[in-house]
N, C-alpha and C positions, 0 to 999 in steps of 0.2 A: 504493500500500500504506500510506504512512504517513495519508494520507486516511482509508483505513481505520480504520485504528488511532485516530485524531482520535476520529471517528463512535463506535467503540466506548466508548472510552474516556465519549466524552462523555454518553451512554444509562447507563454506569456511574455517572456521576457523579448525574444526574437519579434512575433508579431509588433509590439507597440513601438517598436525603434521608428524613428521619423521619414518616412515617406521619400523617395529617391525615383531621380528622374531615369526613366530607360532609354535606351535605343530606341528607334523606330524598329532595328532591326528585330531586336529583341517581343516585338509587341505585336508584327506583320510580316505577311509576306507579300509577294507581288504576285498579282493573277498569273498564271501564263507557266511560271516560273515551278514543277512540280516532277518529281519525280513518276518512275512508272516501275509496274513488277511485273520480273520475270522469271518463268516459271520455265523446267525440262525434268525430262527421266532420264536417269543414267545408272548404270553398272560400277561398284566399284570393285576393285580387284585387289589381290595380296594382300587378303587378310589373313593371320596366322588359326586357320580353323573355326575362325570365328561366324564362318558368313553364311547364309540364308539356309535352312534344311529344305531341298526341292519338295518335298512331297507336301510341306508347312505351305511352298511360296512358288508353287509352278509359276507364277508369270515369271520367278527372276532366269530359268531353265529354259523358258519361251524365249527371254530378251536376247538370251546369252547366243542360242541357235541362230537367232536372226543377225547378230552382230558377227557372227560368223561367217555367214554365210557371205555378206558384203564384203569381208575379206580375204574369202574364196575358198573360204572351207565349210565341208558338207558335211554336218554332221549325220547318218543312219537318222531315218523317222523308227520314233518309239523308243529311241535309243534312251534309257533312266542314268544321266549324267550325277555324281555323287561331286559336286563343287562345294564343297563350304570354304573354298577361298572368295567368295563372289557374294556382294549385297547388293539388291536394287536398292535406287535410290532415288528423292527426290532434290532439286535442287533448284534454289531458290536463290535469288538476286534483286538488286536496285539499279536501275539506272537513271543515274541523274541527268538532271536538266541540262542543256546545252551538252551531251556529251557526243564525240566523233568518233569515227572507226580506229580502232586501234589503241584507244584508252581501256586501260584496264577496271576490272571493278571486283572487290569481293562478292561471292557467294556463301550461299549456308545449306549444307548437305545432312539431309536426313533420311535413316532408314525406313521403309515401310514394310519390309516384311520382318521375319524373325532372325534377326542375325543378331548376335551376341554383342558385338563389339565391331567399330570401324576403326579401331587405331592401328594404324602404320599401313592405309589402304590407300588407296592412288584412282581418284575416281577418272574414265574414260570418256572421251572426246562427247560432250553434253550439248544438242544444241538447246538456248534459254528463248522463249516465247514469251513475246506479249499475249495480251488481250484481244488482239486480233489475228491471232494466229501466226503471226508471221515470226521470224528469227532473227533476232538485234544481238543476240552475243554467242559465243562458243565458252564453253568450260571446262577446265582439266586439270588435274595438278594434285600432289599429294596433300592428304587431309591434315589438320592440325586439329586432333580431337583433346579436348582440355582432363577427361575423367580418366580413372586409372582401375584396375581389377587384377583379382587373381581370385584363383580357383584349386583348389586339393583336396582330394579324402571326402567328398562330398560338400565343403564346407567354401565359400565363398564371402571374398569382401570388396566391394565397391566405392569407389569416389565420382562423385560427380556424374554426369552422363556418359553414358558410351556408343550412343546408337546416334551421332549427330556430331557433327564436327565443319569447321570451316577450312577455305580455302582463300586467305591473303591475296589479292588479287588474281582470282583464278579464272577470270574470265576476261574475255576481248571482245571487245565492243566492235560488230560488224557493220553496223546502221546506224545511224542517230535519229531523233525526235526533232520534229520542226519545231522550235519554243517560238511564241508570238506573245511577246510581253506589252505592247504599244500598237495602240491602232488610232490613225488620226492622231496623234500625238496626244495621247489620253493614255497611262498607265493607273492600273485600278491597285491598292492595297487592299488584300483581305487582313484584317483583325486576328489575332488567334481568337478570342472572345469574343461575343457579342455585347458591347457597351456603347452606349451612345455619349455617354463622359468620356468614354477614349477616345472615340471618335471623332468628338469635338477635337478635342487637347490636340488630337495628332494633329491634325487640318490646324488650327490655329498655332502651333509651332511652325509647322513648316510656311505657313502662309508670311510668319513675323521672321523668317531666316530668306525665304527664295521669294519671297516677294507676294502682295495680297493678288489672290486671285489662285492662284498657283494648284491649289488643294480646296477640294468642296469634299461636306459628309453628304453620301447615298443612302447612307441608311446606317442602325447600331454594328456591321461589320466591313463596313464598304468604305474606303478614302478615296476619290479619283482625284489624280496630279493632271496636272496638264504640263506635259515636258519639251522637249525639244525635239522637233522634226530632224532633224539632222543626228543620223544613225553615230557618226564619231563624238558628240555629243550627249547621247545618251546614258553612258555609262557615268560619265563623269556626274551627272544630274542624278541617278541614283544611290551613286556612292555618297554623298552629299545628306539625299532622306534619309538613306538608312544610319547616318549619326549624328541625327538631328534628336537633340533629348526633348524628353517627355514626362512633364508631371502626372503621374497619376491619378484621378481620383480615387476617392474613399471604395473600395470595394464591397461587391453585395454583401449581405453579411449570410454566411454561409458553415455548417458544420459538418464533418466529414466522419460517418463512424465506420468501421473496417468490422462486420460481425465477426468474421472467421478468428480473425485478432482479437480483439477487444477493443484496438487503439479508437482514440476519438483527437480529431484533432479541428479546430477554428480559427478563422481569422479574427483580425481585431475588432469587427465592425458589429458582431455580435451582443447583445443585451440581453438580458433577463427580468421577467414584471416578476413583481412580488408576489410571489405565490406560498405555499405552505404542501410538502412532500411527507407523506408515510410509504414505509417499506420495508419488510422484513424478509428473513430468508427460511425457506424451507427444505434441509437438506437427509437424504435417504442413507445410509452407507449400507452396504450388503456383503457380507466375509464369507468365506466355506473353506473350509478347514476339515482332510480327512486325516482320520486318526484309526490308529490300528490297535485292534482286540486281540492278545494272545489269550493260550489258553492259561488257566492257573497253573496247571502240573504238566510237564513234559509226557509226552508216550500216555495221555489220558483217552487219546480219541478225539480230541477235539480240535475245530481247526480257527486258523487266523483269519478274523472277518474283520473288511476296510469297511467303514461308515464315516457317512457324510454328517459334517456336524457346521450347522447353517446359522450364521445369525443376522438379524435385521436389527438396527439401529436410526431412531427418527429424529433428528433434533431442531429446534423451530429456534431461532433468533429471534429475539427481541426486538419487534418492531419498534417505531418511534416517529413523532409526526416534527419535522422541521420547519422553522420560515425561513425561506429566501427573500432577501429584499431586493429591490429593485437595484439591477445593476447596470451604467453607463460605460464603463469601461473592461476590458478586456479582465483583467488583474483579480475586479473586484468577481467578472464571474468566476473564475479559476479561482476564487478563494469560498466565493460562496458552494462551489458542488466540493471541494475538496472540507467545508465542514459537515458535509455531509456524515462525512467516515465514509462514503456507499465504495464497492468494489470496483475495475473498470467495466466488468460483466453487469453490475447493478446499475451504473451510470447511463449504459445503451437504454433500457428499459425508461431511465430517470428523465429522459434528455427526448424520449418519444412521447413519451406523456405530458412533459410541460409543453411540448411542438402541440400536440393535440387539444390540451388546455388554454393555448394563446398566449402562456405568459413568455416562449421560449422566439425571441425576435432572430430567426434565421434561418434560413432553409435548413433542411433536414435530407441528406443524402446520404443511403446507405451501401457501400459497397461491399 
């Protein structure tokens, strides 16, 4: 609990610090301006016993015959190939914006059948598809898988993943993506958020730095510039926006609970009305415990009986009814739920029912 309290406290102390201007970069991007994914199937090979069992993963026994066969060998139909050097794989990439033939890009390779392990495997000539079917890069190259394993006597032990691994620039970009950032000399910002206080702020910074007129708001995620027609000039006018600082306003006031965790965390913009909180806890414990019946005398006849010996245990916590008083600041909510005593399990519960009761001033988002 005092852990708790720490953590809170400390989220307190970070949110309230004074307010700092960002980047534009930091805050937008430019329409146009976006990455794309790309997806292929591939084979990987040399792996030490680790790879696909065929009868588990016929397609990887299917891929294997057809890559064969392109290379000029026939394998016998029906022939039952025993490979476990060999994983199908998928393989998965980004291609950024403005990018040309022959720039490189990382990939990330994952297994999709049963193979044990891809460390120290070498995946084979990949082509990566867009969205539209078409082929923007080639893949290939030994894997750098980060998890570690061993196996004896039945008994194994694992680190980290094994069935997934990257490839550091393992692919060559064969096509690039037409990017159209500017049309009519009008380039648009999207927002990462949707705020029409940022919205503002941005547009009226850049308007007091490149001159008024320059930037109108579209809408809470939309900024349009109006830039310069002249393509040698462009660059230099966005390099410009994007380090152009920006005050931020007060943000929404917003709380963040993580059930799976416990964690709960808020910004500063948060309040709480004065409300009054009861809550107690109700907890089961349940033991089994076998124990063993000899008999009294040796050589009696009689034999050793295992019994089950079961015990239930209920115990109820003492509820109590609290007031919270109304709080304007960050500091004082973090002090009002941590006089609570409640758990951070008791707090999720604590913090949906003032949201439901009205007195809790901030969205409630449960992850």
């Amino acid at each position: 609990m005092k852990l708790f309290k720490y953590v809170f406290a400390a989220v307190a102390l970070v949110l309230m610090l004074p307010a700092q201007a960002d980047r534009i970069k930091d805050l937008a991007s430019i329409q146009g301006v976006r990455e794309n994914q790309l997806i292929g199937y591939g084979l990987v090979v040399g792996l030490d016993g680790s790879g696909d069992q065929v009868r588990q993963s016929p397609f990887t026994q299917q891929s294997l015959t057809n890559m064969l066969s392109q290379l000029g060998v026939t394998v016998p139909q029906g022939t039952n190939m025993q490979v476990k050097n060999v994983a199908a794989v998928m393989v998965t990439a980004r291609l950024p914006a403005f990018a040309r033939p022959g720039q490189a890009v990382d990939v990330v390779v994952s297994s999709m059948g049963n193979a044990k392990s891809l460390r120290g495997g070498t995946l084979l000539m990949t082509p990566l598809k867009g969205a539209n079917g078409q082929v923007y890069a080639i893949a290939q190259g030994n894997l750098l898988v980060g998890g570690a394993g061993a196996q004896s006597g039945g008994s194994s032990v694992q680190v980290n993943q094994l069935n997934g691994g990257t490839i550091p620039d393992g692919a060559i970009v064969e096509r690039g993506v037409p990017t159209t950032f500017i049309r009519d000399g009008f380039i648009n910002l999207e927002l990462n958020t949707t705020d029409f206080g940022i919205a503002q702020n941005v547009a009226s910074a850049v308007n007091r730095k490149l001159g008024a007129g320059t930037a109108s708001v579209l809408d809470g995620r939309l900024v349009q510039l109006r830039g310069p027609t002249d393509p040698e000039r462009q660059a230099l006018f966005l390099s410009q926006v994007e380090n152009i600082q920006v005050t931020l306003p007060p943000a929404r006031a917003k709380v963040i609970i993580n059930a799976r965790t416990g964690s709960v965390v808020m910004n500063r913009t948060v309040t709480i009305e004065e409300a009054a909180i009861a809550y107690g806890n109700l907890s089961v414990a349940i033991s089994n415990q076998q124990q063993v019946n000899q008999p009294d005398t040796p050589f009696a006849g009689g034999e050793t009986v295992v019994t089950e010996n079961t015990q239930i245990e209920m115990r109820t916590d003492g509820g109590s009814i609290k007031r919270v008083r109304t709080s304007a600041r960050l500091a004082d909510v973090v002090s009002a739920l941590n006089a609570l005593g409640a758990t951070p399990q008791d707090l999720l519960s604590i913090l949906q029912t003032l949201k439901s009761a009205g007195a809790l001033r901030a969205d409630l988002e449960i992850i």
